[in-house]
N, C-alpha and C positions, 0 to 999 in steps of 0.2 A: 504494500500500500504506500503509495507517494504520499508524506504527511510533513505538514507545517509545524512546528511546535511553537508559541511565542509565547514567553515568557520574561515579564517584567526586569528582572537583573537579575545578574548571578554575581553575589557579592558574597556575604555571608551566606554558609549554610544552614535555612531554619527548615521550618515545615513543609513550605512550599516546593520548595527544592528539591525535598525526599519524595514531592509528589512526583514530581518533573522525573529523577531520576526511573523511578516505576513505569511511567510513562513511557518513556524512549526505550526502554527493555521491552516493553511490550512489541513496538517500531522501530525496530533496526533502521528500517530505509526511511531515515526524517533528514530536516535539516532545522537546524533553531536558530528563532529570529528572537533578537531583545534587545536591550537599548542603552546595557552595559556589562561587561562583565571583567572578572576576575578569574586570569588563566590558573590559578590554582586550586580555583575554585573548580574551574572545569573538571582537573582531572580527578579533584575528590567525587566529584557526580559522574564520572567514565566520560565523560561528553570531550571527541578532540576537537579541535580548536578550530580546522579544517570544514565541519560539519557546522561554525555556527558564523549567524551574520549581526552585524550588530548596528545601532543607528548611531547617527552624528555625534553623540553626548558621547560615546565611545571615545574620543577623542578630547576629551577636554581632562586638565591635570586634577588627577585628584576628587578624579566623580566620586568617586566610593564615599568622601568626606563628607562633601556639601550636594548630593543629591537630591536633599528635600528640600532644599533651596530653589532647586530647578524646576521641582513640579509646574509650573505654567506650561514646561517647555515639551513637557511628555506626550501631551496630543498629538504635535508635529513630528515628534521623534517617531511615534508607533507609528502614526499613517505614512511616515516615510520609508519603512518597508516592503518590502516589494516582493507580495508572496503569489505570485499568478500562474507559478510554474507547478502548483502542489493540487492535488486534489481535497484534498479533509486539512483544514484547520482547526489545529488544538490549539486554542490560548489557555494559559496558565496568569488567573486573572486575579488579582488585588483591588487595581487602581488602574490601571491603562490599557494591558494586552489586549483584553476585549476589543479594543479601538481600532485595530487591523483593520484595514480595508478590503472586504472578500470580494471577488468578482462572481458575474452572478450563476456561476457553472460549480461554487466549491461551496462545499458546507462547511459551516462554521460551527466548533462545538466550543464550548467555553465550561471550564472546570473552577468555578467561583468559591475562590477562598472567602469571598465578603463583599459586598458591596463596602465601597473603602468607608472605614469610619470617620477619617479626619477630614471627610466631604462632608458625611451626613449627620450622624446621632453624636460623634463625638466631636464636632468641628468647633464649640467653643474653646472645649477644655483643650485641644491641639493649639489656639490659639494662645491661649493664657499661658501653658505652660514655654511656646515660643517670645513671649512678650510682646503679642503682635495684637491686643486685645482693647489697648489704649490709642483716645488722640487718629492723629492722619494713619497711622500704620494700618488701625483697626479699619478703618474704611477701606483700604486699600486692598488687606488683605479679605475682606469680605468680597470684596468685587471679586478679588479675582478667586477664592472658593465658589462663587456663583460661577462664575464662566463654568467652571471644571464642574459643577453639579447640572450644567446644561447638558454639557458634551457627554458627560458620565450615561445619562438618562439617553442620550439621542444616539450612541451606540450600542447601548443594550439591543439595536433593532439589528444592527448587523450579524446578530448572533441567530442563528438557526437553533441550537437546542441546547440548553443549561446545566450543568450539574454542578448539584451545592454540595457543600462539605458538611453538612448538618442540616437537622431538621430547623436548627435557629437559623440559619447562613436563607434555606428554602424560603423561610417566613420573609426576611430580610431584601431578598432578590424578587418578591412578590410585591411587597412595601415600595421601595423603591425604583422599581424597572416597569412593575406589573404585568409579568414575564414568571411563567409559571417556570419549573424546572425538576428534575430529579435527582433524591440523596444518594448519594456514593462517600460511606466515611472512609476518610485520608487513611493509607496505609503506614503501618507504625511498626515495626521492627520489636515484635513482642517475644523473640526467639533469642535475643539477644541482650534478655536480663534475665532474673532466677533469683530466688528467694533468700536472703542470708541472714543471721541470729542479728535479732533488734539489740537495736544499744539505746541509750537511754537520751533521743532527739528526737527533734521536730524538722521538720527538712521546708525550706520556703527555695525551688529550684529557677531561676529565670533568669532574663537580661535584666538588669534593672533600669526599667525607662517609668517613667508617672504611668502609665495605664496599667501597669504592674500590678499595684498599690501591696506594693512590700512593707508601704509605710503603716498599715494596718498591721499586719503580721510584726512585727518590731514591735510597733505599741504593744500591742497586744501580750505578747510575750513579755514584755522589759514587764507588764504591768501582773502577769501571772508567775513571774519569776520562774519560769520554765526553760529549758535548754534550746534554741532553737539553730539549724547553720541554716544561714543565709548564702546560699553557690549561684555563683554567677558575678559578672559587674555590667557597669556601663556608668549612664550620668549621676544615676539616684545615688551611687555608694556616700560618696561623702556624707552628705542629707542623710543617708540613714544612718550615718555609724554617729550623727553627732546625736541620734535621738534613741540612741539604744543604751541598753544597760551590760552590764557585766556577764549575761548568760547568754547574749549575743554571740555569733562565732560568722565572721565575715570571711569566707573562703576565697572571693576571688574568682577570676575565668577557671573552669576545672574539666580536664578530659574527659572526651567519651567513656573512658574505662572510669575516672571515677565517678563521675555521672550514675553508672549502674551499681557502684560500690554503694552510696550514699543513698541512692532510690532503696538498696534490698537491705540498707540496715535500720532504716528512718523507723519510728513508733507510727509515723501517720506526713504524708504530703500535705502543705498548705497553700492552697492556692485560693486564694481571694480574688480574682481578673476574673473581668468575662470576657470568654471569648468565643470563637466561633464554631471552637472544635475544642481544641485540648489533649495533644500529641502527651504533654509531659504525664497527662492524669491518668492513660491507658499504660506510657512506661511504669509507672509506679505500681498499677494491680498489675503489672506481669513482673513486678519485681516480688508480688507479695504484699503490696505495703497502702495499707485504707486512705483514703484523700479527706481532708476537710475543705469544702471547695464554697464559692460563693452561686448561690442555684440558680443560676440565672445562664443563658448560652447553653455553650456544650454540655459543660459541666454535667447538666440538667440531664442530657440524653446517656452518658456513659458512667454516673456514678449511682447503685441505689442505696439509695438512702435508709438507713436505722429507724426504723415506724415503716415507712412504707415499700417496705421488702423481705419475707422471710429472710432472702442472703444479700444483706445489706452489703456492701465494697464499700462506703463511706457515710459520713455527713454534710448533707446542705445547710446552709446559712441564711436567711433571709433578707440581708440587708448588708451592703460593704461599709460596716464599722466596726470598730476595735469592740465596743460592747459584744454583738454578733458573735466574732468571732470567740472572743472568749469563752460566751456560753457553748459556742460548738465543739471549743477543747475539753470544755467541762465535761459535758455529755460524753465526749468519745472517751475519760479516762472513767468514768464510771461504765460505759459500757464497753469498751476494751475487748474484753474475752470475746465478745458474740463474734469477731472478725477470723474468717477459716482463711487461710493463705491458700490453699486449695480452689477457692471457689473464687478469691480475687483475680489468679491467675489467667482463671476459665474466661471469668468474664472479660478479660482483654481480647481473647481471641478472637473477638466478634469483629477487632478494626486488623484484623493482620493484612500481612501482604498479600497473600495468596487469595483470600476474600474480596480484594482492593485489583487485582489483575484479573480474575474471573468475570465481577460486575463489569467493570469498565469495557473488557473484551467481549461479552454480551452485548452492551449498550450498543459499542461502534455497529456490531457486526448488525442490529437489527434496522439501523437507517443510513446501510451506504445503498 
């Protein structure tokens, strides 16, 4: 099958990327189009460098730094790709890929991680936390979230058939596009953690950027006096370490191997974000290890919950604040013992790989 891939950057490896790689395993004969990338990147995802093409931004020093800076310039980068020679278009979509311009002989299929948030539901708090929320800035920078929430909406049409990453991502891409679609959960590498003797922590795993909100997990803890590590860095570290106490433990950037070390010895994952799926919450029940999650998003689809599940894998939260959260630890140290490592495990298996390469190989095969 001659097939397009387009995909947003290849910069860092998160979620999206492991979709992408699953992807082009499936389609040997592709070629990928995106609008920046990083060659070391490539070769951690198999993709040579040969097989991808990339837009104009490609060329400027130092995109990987200030690429959020550039979003105005995204629309023109994607539609300056040139995919006419492929039969099926797969975008891998965020924020822009969607925006391809198909001719009118190719299908377009689009694998939506999200309808972007710092367009729509989250665009103030992306604002405030850039300081762009005050004064001339704040107008400016509205106009031009407006522009990009036109063009967002007015290529959703280009798209011939949808797949969301969640039954939230489905709701979200109806709201927004009003563009129905079908669930496919992101595949997660559940075979590549395993259960290890609990020690006596709280595990909070992430980049830490504000939508994070690690700064609830911190409070929280500094305020239950509980052991928690915090793994991961980015802008939040400073800001968190100046509001944490003593039973804080700030790890830092930490490897894949310890990534899986820390997931299978943690008492319980904390994860306070919403999001749209939640890769790290399925690593965690295939590590063994119950999540205290805030219920809202993915969350909501792959953890059940203690009361409304004979075999609970975690606790939901109602609300993202530090009060919340603590009664959620509460609860899960009183009820502890109900959690089978057995049956957390099981339940990951429902986002693996091979589930995620099946569907997906179904789906193409019934609308070429």
């Amino acid at each position: 099958m001659n097939i397009a891939f387009v995909h947003e950057w290849i910069s860092d490896i998160g979620g999206s990327e492991k979709v992408l790689r699953e992807l082009i395993g499936l389609y040997p004969d592709y070629h990928l189009f995106t609008l920046f990338y990083k060659k070391e990147s490539l070769r951690k995802i198999g993709i040579e460098e040969k097989k991808v093409s990339a837009s104009f931004l490609n060329k400027i020093a130092g995109v990987h730094r200030i690429y959020r800076s550039l979003l105005p310039l995204f629309p023109s980068a994607v539609e300056s790709l040139n995919v006419k020679d492929f039969d099926i278009i797969f975008s891998s979509s965020h924020i822009a890929a969607k925006g391809i311009i198909p001719k009118p002989y190719q299908i377009h299929i689009c694998y939506c991680h999200t309808p972007a948030r710092y367009l729509w539901d989250m665009s103030n708090d992306y604002l405030k936390t850039k300081g762009l929320d005050k004064g001339i800035l704040s107008v400016f920078s509205h106009t031009v979230l407006n522009y990009l929430r036109l063009w967002d909406v007015s290529t959703s049409n280009r798209v011939d058939f949808f797949i969301a990453n969640s039954e939230h991502t489905r709701k979200r891409i109806k709201k927004y596009y009003n563009r129905e679609s079908v669930v496919i959960y992101p595949p997660v590498d559940t075979e590549r953690f395993s259960c290890g003797k609990k020690e006596n922590y709280f595990l909070f795993l992430s980049r830490l950027v504000p939508y994070k909100r690690a700064d609830i997990a911190v409070r929280a803890f500094s305020e239950l006096d509980l052991p928690l590590v915090v793994a991961g860095d980015g802008p939040e570290l400073r800001r968190l370490k100046s509001i944490s106490s003593k039973n804080i433990e700030f790890t830092g950037y930490i490897s894949d191997e310890e990534v899986a070390r820390y997931l299978s010895e943690a008492k319980a994952l904390i994860y306070p974000s919403e999001e749209d799926f939640g890769i790290t919450i399925v690593e965690a029940l295939a590590s063994g290890t119950p999540v205290i999650a805030f219920g809202r998003g993915g969350a909501a689809e792959i953890v059940r919950s203690i009361g409304k599940s004979e075999r609970p894998t975690g606790i939901l939260f109602n609300s993202q604040t530090t009060e919340d959260l603590k009664s959620a630890v509460r609860k899960f140290q009183r009820e502890e013992d109900i959690f089978i490592q057995k049956e957390l495990v099981e339940s990951a298996k429902r986002f693996s790989k091979e589930r995620f390469r099946r569907e997906i190989t179904e789906f193409v095969s019934k609308i070429k």
